[in-house]
N, C-alpha and C positions, 0 to 999 in steps of 0.2 A: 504494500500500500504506500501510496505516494508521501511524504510530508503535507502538513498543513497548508504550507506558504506554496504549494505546487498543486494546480487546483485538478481535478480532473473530473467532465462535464461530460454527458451524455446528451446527444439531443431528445434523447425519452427520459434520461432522469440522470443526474446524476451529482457532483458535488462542486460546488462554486464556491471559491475562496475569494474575497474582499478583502485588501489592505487598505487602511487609512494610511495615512502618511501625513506625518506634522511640515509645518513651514518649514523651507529647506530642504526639503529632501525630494527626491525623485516625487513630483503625483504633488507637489505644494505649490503653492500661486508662488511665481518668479517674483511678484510686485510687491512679495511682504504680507497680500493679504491673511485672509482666513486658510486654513488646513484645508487640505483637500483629499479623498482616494483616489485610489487605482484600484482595479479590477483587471484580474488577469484570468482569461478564460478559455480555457481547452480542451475545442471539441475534437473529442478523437472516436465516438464511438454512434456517428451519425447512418441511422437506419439508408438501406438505396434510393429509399425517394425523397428525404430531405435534401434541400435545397439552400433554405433560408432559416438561418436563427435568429432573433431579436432580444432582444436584452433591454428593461426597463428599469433604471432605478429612481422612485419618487422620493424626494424628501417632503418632513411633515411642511416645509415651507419654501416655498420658491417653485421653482419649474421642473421638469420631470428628464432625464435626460437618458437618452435611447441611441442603441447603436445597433448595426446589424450587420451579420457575417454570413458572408457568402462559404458555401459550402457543398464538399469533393466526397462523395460516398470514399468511405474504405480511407483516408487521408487525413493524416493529423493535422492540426491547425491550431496553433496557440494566439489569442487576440489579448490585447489588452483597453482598457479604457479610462482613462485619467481626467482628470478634471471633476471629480464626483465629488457628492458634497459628504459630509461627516454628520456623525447624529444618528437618531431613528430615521431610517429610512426602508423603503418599501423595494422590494426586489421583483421581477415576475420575467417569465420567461415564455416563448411562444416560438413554434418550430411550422413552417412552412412548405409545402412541397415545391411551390412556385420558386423562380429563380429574386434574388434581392436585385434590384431594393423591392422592399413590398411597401404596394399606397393600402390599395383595399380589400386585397388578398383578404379570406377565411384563413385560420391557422388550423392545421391538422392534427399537433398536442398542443395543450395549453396545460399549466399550472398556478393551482391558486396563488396569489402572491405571497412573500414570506417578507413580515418585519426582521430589522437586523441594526444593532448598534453600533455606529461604526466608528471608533475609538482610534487616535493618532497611534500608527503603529504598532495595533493590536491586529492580526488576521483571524478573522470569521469563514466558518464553514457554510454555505445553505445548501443541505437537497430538495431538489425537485424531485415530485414523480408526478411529472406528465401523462395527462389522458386523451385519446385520440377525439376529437372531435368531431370526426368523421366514419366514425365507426364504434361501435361497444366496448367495451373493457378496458382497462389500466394496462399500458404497454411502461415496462418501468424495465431499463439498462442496469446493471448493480455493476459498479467499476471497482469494490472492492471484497476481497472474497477472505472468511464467509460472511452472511448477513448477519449469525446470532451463537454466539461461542466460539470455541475453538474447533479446529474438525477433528473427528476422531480416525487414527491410523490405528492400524497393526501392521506387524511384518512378520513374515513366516519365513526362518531361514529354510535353504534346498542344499542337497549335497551338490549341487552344480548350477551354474550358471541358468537360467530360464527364458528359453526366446519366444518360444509358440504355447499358448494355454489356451482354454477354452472353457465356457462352462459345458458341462456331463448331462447327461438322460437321468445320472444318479442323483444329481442336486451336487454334486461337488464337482471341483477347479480338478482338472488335467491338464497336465504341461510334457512339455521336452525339451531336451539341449541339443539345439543342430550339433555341435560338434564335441557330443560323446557327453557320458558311455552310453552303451545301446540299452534305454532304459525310456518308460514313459514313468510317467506321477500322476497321483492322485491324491488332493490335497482335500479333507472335509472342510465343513463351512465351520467347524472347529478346532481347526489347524492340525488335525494327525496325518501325516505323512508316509503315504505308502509309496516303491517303486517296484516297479513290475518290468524285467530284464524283456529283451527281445528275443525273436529264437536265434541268434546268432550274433550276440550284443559284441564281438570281438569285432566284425567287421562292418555290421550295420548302424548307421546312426539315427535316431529319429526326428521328424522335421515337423510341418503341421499339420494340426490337430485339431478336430470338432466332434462334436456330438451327431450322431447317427439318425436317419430316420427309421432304424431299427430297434434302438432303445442300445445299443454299442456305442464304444468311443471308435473313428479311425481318425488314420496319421498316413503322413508320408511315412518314407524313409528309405535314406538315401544309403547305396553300395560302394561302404568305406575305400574297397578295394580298387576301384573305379574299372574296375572290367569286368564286374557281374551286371546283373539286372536290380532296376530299382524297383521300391516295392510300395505297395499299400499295405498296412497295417489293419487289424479288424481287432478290437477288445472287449472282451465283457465286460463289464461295472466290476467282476470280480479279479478283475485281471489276468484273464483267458485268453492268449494271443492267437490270433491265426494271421498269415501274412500269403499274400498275392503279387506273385512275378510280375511285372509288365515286358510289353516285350525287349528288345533289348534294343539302346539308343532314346530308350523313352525318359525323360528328366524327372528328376524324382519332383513333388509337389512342395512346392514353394508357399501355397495357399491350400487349405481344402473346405469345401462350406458343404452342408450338408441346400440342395436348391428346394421349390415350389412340387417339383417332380418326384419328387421322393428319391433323386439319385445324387451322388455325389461329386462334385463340381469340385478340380484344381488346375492349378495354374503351371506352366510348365515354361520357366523363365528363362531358359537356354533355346530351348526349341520351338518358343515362340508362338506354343500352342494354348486353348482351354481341352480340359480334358472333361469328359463324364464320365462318371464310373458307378456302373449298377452295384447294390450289396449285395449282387450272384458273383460281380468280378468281370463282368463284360466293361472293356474299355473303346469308346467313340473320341475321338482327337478330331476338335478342330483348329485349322491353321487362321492365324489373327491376321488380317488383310495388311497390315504395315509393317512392313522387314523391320527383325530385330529390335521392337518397340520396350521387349520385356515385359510381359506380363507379369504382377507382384505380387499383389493379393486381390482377392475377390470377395464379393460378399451378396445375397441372394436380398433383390429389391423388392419393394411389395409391391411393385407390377407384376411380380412371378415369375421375372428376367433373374437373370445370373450379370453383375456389375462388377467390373475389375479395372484396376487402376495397370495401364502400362510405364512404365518409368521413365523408360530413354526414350520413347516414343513420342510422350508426354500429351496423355491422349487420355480418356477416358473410355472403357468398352461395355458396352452392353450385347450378353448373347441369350437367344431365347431357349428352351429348353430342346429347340429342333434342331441351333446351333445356329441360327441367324446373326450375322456379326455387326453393330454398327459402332463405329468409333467417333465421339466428340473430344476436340483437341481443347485442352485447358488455355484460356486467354493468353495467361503470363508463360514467354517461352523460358525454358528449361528451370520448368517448376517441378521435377522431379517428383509427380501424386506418386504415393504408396498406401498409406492404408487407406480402408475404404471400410463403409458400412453405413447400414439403413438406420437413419433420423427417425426419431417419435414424429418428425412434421409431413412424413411420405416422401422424402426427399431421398438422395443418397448424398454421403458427407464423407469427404477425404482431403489428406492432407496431402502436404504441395514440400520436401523435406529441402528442395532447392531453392522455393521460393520464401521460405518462411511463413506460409499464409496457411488455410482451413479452405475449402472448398464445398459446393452447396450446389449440387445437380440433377433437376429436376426428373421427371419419370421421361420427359421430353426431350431435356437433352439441352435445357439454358443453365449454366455457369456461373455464378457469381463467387468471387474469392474473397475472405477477409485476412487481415494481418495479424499476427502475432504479436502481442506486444513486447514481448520475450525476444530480444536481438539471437538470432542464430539458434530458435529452440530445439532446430532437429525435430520435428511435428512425428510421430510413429504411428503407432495404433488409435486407434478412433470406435466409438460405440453407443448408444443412445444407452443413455442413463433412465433408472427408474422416476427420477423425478423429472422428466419429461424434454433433459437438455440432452445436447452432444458432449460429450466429452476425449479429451486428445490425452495421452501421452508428449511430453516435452524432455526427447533424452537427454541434448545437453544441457538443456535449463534446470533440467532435475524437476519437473516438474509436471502437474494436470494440471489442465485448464478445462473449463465449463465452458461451452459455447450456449447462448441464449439463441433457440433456431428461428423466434422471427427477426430478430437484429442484426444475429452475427456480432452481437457482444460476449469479449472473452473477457476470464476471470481465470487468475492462476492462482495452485497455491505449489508450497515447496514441500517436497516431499522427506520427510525425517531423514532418511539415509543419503550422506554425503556423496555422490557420484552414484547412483541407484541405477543408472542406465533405465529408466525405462522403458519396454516393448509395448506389447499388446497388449490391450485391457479388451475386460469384459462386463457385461452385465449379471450378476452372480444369481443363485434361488432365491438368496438372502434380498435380492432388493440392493445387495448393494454391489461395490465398484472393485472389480480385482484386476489387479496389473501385475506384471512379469517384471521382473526385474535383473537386468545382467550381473549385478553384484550377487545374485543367490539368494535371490529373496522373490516370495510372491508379497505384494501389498494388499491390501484392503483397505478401502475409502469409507467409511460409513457413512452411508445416504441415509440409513433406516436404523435405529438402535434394535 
């Protein structure tokens, strides 16, 4: 969270800082007269169809004095405003779709006004939460996270590293370590820790992992040796292995989601394929219409499509269950999407790990990207949260962030373990948030006590 004296403003709601400022100083009448403020005001977290902010401050006496800031979806923008008077004075704020200046423009939020005492040299906080005036409900940005206590973590240590987890058919967290030993996990939603060996754990390693439309866990898993065949895994909840050849040259999966079909859907990032895979063990490959794009991960839309992020391609795919392939190219070039996965809002949401940004793409196929506010966070895994937002993994920031899905307002927090690497997250039985962690740890976020 920012300092006081560093204001940070949303155009649906968010937090304005006021400094008075005595004579003499920055924001004071040059002529000697009376004190005067500054208002420094930062809007960084303006909805796609805001256009125009307005900013009102009355005093109890004399004239009312109003500025308005022109405003860049997706772009930060710091204003300031000087010359303000000191005293009680009255704040209000109003957000526009239209472009500024506005004469007789309708505002699209407004918020009640807010008294504020504005003291030489003392800085004042004011939130707004703005309501749409043109539509029902309280749309409100929160730019510091959390709203109410502290959050509650745990961390489960692992004997190794953790890159791919999933939640289970069982109600519990399964994971694996791309790069050994040949073992999958199974972690309860009360941290007891089981590992279940492969049938040839010397030379095989295992990769990703989901829950079954058979009430099984499968996985990848790749051939240590590099000159056998790579394989699909198949596990019981009791940890019953059975494992399936594919033919040989075929890439071991990079992604596996369980699709709409009831068949199994992975990604094949060497060979530049989607695969389906029946739970009998029939494998259908198809080829991605753009060379070497790199297919990453994928994740199954509620269109009932199969959606996957290419990386070097820098494309977004959607395929149908008959294998129909269409590719939308993400705006910002070499924005690197990798993870991917279905919003509470019917959307699909991924991250951009080149661009630094979050991504927002419709069942149709329109784009829209927001920033990071985390410089260089390394954006990972992605997954709709039970309390109805998106949420990213941030690996070098060490950090979650909350995506708000009608704003594309983020909110991070930091995660207890110093360099935690974060992967993939999930949505748990629990209601709440589990993520992978490369230092050896699964986390848990508590959404839900």
């Amino acid at each position: 969270m920012k300092r006081v004296e560093t204001i940070a403003i949303g155009c649906c709601a968010g937090l304005l800082t006021i400094a008075a400022v005595g004579c003499g100083t920055s924001g004071g009448d040059p002529g000697g007269g009376e004190p005067t403020a500054t208002m420094t005001v930062d809007l960084t977290l303006a909805p796609p169809d805001a256009r125009c902010a307005v900013i009102t401050v009355t005093p109890q006496m004399g004239a009312a004095v109003q500025r308005q800031f022109a405003l860049t979806p997706e772009t930060a923008a710091t204003f300031t405003m000087t010359g303000l008077p000191t005293g009680n004075v009255t704040v209000a704020e109003q957000v526009f779709t239209a472009a500024c200046p506005i004469t007789t423009q309708t505002p699209t939020w407004t918020a009640a006004p807010v008294m504020v005492n504005l003291d030489p040299s003392v800085p004042v906080t004011v939130t707004f939460n703005l309501q749409r005036t043109d539509a029902g409900g309280q749309l409100a940005v929160i730019t510091n996270f959390p709203t109410g206590g502290m959050p509650t973590f745990r961390e489960f240590p692992t004997p190794t590293q953790v890159d791919f987890m999933a939640a289970g058919p069982d109600d519990n967290i399964w994971f694996t370590n791309s790069v050994g030993p040949g073992a999958i996990g199974r972690l309860t939603l009360g941290g007891a820790l089981t590992s279940f060996p492969l049938l040839n754990p010397t030379n095989e390693v295992a990769t990703a992992i989901t829950g079954g439309p058979d009430g099984n866990v499968w996985f990848g898993i790749l051939d240590a040796t590099s000159s056998g065949f790579n394989k699909v895994g198949r596990s019981s909840t009791s940890g019953s292995i059975f494992e399936f050849s594919l033919p040989l040259g075929t890439d071991f999966p990079t992604a596996i989601r369980t699709g709409a079909d009831g068949n199994l859907w992975f990604t094949e990032a060497t060979t530049n394929k989607i695969a389906r895979f029946s739970t009998a063990g029939t494998l259908t490959e198809f080829n991605v219409p753009t060379a070497n794009s790199q297919p990453i991960r994928l994740a199954a839309g509620p269109d009932g499509n199969i959606w996957f992020t290419e990386e070097t391609g820098n494309k977004i795919g959607r395929i149908t269950p008959t294998g129909t392939i269409t590719e939308f190219t993400v705006p910002t070039p070499s924005a690197f999407p990798f993870g991917i996965g279905a919003g509470p809002d019917g959307n699909i949401w991924f991250t951009e790990v080149g661009a630094n940004r979050i991504g927002r793409i419709s069942p149709t196929g329109s784009i829209v990207e927001f920033n990071i506010p985390s410089t260089d966070a390394f954006p990972l895994g992605v997954t709709a949260g039970s309390d109805g937002n998106v949420w990213i993994t941030e690996r070098f920031a060490n950090k979650l962030a909350r995506v708000i899905p009608s704003t594309g307002a983020i909110s991070e927090i930091v995660i207890p373990t110093f360099n935690s690497n974060p992967g993939e997250i999930v949505n748990g039985a629990d209601a709440n948030l589990w993520f992978a962690e490369a230092a050896g740890k699964i986390g848990q976020l508590q959404l839900h006590n």
